[in-house]
N, C-alpha and C positions, 0 to 999 in steps of 0.2 A: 504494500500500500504506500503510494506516495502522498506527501502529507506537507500540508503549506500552513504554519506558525503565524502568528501577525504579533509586532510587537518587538520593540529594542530595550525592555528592561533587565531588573534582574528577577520578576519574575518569568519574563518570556527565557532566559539559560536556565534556568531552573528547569521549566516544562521541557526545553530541548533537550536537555542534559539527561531526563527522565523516560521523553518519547522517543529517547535517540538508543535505550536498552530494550526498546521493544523488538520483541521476533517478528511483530509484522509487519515490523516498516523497511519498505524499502529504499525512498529518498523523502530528507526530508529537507524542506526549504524553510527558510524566516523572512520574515518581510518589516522592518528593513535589515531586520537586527541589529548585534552591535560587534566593539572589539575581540568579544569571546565566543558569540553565539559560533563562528566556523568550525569551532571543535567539534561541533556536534551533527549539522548540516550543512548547507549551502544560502550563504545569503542574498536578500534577493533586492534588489533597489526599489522598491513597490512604497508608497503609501497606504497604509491599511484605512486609510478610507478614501481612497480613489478606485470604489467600487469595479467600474467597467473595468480597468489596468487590471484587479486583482483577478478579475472575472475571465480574462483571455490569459492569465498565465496560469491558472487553473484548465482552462481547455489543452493552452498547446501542451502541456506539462504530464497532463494527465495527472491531477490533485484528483483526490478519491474523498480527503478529510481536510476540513479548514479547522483550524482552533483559534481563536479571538481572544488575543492574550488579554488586552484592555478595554474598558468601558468605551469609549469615545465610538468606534467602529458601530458598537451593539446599539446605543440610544441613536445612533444615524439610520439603524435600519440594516444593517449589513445580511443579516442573517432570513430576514424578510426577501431582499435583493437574490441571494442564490435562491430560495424556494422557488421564486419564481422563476429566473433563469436558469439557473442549472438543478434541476429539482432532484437530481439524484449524487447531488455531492452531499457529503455527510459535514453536517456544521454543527461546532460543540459552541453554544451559546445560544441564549434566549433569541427570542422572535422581539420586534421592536415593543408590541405590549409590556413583556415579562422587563425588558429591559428597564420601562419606566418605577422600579421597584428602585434603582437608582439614579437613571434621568430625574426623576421628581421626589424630594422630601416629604411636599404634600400627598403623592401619590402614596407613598409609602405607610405614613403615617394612618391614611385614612384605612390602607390594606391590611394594617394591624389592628384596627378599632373593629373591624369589621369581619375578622377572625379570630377577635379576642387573644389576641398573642397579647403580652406585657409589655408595656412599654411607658414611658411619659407620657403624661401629663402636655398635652399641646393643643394652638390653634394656632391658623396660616392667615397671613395679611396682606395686602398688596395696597399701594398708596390713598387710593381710597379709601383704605379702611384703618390708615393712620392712627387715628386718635384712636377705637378699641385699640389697637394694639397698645398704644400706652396704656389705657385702662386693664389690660391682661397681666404686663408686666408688674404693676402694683397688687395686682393678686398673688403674686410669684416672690418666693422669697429669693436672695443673691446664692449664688451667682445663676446670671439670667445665661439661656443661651438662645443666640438667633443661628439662624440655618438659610444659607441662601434657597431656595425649591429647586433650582438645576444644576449643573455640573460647573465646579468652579476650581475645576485644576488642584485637588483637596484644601482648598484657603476660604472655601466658603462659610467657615463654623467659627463664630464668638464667641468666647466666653467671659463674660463681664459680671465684674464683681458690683458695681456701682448703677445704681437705678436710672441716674442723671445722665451717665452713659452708655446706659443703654438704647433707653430715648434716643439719643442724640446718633446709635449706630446704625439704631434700627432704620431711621430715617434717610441714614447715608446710603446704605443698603437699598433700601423700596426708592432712590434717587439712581441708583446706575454703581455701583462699588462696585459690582461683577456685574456689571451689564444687564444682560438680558436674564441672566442666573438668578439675578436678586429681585425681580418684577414683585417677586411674591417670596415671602422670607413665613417660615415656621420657629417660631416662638416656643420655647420648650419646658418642662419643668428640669432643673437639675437632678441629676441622678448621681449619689457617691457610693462609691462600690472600688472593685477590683476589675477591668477587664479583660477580655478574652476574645480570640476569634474562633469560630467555628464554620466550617465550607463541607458542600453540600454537593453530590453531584446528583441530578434526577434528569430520570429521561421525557418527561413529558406526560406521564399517562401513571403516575403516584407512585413508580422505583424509584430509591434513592441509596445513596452510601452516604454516610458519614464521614468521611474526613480527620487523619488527626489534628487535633484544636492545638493554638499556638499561640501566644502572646504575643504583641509588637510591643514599639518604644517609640514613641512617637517624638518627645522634645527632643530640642539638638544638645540641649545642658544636662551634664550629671545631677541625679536628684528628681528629675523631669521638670526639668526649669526650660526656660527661651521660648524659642518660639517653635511651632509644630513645623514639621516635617515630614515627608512624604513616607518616614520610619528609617529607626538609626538601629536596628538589630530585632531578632526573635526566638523566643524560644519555644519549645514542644517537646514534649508533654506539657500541663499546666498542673499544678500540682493539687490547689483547689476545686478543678473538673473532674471528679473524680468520676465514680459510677453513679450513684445519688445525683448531684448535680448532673451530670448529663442525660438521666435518663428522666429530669424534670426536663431538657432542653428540647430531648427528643418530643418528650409526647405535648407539653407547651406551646412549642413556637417551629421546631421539624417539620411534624405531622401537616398544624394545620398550615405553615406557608405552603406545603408543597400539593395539600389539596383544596387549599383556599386558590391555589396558580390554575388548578384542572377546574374548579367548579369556577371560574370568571371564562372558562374557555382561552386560558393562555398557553399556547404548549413550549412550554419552558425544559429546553433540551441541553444542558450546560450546569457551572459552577454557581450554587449562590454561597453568598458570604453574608454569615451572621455576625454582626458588630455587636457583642454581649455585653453587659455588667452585671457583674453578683452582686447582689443587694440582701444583705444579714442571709444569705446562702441561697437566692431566691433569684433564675437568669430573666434578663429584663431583653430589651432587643433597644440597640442604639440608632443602629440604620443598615439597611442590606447595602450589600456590591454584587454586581451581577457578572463575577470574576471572581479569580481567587488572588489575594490578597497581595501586597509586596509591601515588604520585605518575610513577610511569612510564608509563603512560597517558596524561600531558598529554605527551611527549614524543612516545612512539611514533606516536601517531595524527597528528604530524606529518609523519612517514615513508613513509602509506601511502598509495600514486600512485593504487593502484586503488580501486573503487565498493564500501566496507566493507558497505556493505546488501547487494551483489550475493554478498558471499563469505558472511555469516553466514545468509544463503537458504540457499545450499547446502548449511553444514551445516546450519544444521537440518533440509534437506528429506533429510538425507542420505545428500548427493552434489555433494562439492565437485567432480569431474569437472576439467574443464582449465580455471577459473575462476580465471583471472591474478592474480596479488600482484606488482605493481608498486611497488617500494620508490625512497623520493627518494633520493638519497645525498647531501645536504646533513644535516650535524648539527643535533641537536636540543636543544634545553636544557630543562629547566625548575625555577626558582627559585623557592621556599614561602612565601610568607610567613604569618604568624603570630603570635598572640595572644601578649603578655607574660604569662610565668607558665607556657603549654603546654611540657613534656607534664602539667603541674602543674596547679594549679588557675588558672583565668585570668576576667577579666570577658566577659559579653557583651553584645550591644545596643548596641554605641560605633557611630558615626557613620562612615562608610567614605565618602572625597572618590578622583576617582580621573579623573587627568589625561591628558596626550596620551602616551601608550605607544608610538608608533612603532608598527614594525612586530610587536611584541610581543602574542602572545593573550595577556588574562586570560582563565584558568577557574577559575569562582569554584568552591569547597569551603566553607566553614563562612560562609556569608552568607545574608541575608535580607530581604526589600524590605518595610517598616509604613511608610504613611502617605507614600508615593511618596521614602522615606528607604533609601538602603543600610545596613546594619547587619551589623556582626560576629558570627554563630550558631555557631561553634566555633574548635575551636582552631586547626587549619590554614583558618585564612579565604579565599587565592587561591595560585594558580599560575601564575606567570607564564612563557611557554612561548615561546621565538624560535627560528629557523632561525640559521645561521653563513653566513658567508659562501659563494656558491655556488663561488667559486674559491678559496676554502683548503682544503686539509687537515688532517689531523693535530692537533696543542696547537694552530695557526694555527685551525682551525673550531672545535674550542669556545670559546677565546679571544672569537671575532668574537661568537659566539652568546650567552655569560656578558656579554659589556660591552653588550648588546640589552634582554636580563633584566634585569639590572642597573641601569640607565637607567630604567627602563619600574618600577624596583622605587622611586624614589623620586618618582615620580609618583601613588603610592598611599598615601593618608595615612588611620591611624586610630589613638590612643591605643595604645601599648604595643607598638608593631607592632616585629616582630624578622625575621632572616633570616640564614640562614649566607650568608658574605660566602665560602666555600672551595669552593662547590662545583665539581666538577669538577677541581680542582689536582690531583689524584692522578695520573687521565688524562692529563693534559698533558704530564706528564714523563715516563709511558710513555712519549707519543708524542716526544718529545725524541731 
């Protein structure tokens, strides 16, 4: 089977790195990818959403399977685009309906009121309806949080401690802050908890697999201080998801997304992602992604024992059927590193040296190969992703996994280069 990727992150090498062990692939392509994706297949100069481009090099290529690393492709409709045209190429990702589970905040929220999943406390505003919106906010204790309703390159979410300012963002926002993103802003109650990710694959007709769940780190500062980030490491296992907790997750918020997606008539054939929080042991739902996650992705896909080509066939042929998810139970890590200056403004094109890493994946994320030169192309440049020891448990497996990372993190040398040195300690003393 040949097999065309979309997507230049680090979780698009991760998926490659994963569908590149499959017995059934025969070629596999990325579009556009990046510095690293080569190891694994053949990269392709494509924009993933310059639909018609992807659409003829899936003919002349003979593409059998498309996979939609990232959101943006999926709320354009991409996956609606081959049903129609090529109706028997197999696409791992929602049809444009399922997709608005993350195209829209509003959508989202209202698809959990309406299938009783847990979640905040919310209502959605657009300028006209200004003033309630302040009158909402004064019902809400601090910190407020607003939500742009569409896709805002992940920068659309406030979190404001001050009333005065919140007024004053919300208004920024319902004026153009993210443009068209922000017309309409979801106003939320605060949630304090621990969180967790959790991904989902189903094939359209209420099969699904569970996923191992995986932690991110979202600030750029040790402590989770600065400013958010598109995620600066992750780990997996979670130590607090136990079976209890998960098997509240499952039958909660699993269940009914995946048959509240069939009874709306959406055939939702791909990855969802549950943005969780434990609340005094109780899983809440933050916001879906209609992908799997990054930088938790470099972790997860070292988790998964069985043939990832064989499961994502199924759904999209939809019919996962008795199609095994065998999971490792060794922990996983993975540690970001990153451009001086991100989530801010930072240099590109530096020079990227990159020594003996052990047992340690690099998956490159913002890199790029000129002139048989590695080079830095964005702000999260790699990922560096280990196993823990296979006889620890507990703070002992991440521990082993972090000093793996770690090690393998100063083997990689490029001007300005940064990394949280915490990731993980949270975890650990759970597990204490």
């Amino acid at each position: 089977m040949n097999i065309l990727l979309l997507g230049s992150g680090g979780r698009e090498s991760a998926l490659a790195w994963k569908i590149a062990q499959s017995k059934l692939v025969d070629k596999l392509f990325i579009a556009p990818g990046n510095g690293g994706t080569g190891a694994y297949g053949i990269n392709v100069a494509l924009s993933p959403l310059d639909f018609e481009a992807v659409a003829k090099f899936v003919a002349d290529n003979g593409v059998e399977m498309l996979v939609v690393g990232n959101e943006d492709p999926l709320v354009a409709g991409i996956t609606d685009y081959f049903r129609e045209h090529i109706p028997s190429l197999l696409v791992v990702g929602p049809e444009k309906g399922g997709a608005m589970l993350e195209g829209s905040k509003d959508f989202a929220k209202q698809f959990m009121v309406e299938n009783n999943i847990p979640t905040a406390r919310y209502r959605s505003f657009t300028l006209d309806t200004l003033e309630e919106g302040y009158r909402f906010l004064e019902e809400l204790k601090a910190p407020y949080v607003l939500k742009a309703d569409g896709l805002a390159a992940g920068k659309g979410v406030l979190i404001i401690d001050s009333l005065d300012e919140a007024r004053r963002e919300l208004k920024e926002m319902l004026s153009g802050m993210f443009g068209a993103s922000s017309a309409t802003v979801v106003i939320e109650e605060f949630l304090k908890g621990i969180e967790c990710s959790v991904f989902v694959l189903t094939d359209g007709h209420g099969g699904y697999r569970i996923l191992p769940v995986a932690k991110d780190y979202k600030r750029i500062g040790e402590g989770d201080t600065g400013l958010n980030t598109g995620g600066m490491g992750a780990v997996s296992p979670v130590p607090f998801a136990d079976d209890v907790f998960m098997a509240k997750v499952e039958e909660r918020i699993v269940k009914p997304t995946v048959e509240g997606l069939v009874s709306r008539g959406i055939d939702y054939r791909g990855f969802i992602f549950l943005g969780l929080i434990e609340v005094g042991g109780e899983p809440m739902v933050i916001e879906y992604n209609v992908r799997m996650g990054d930088p938790e992705t470099e972790a997860v896909m070292l988790r998964i024992d069985s043939d990832l080509v064989e499961l994502m066939k199924g759904a999209a042929s939809g019919c996962l059927g008795d199609i095994p998810l065998k999971i490792d139970p060794r922990t996983a890590v993975t540690v970001m590193l990153v451009s001086g200056g991100y989530p801010g403004s930072y240099a590109k094109g530096l020079e990227i040296t990159v020594g003996e890493l052990g047992d340690t994946i690099a998956f490159h994320a913002g890199t790029a190969m000129a002139d048989g030169r590695l080079l830095t192309a964005g702000g999260r440049v790699m990922a560096l992703s280990s196993y823990g020891d296979a006889s620890a448990t507990g703070a002992d497996a991440i521990r082993s996994a972090l000093e793996r990372s770690y090690n393998a993190a100063g083997a990689v040398e490029f001007d300005g280069k940064y990394f949280r040195r915490d990731i993980g300690r949270d975890l650990m003393a759970l597990s204490n």
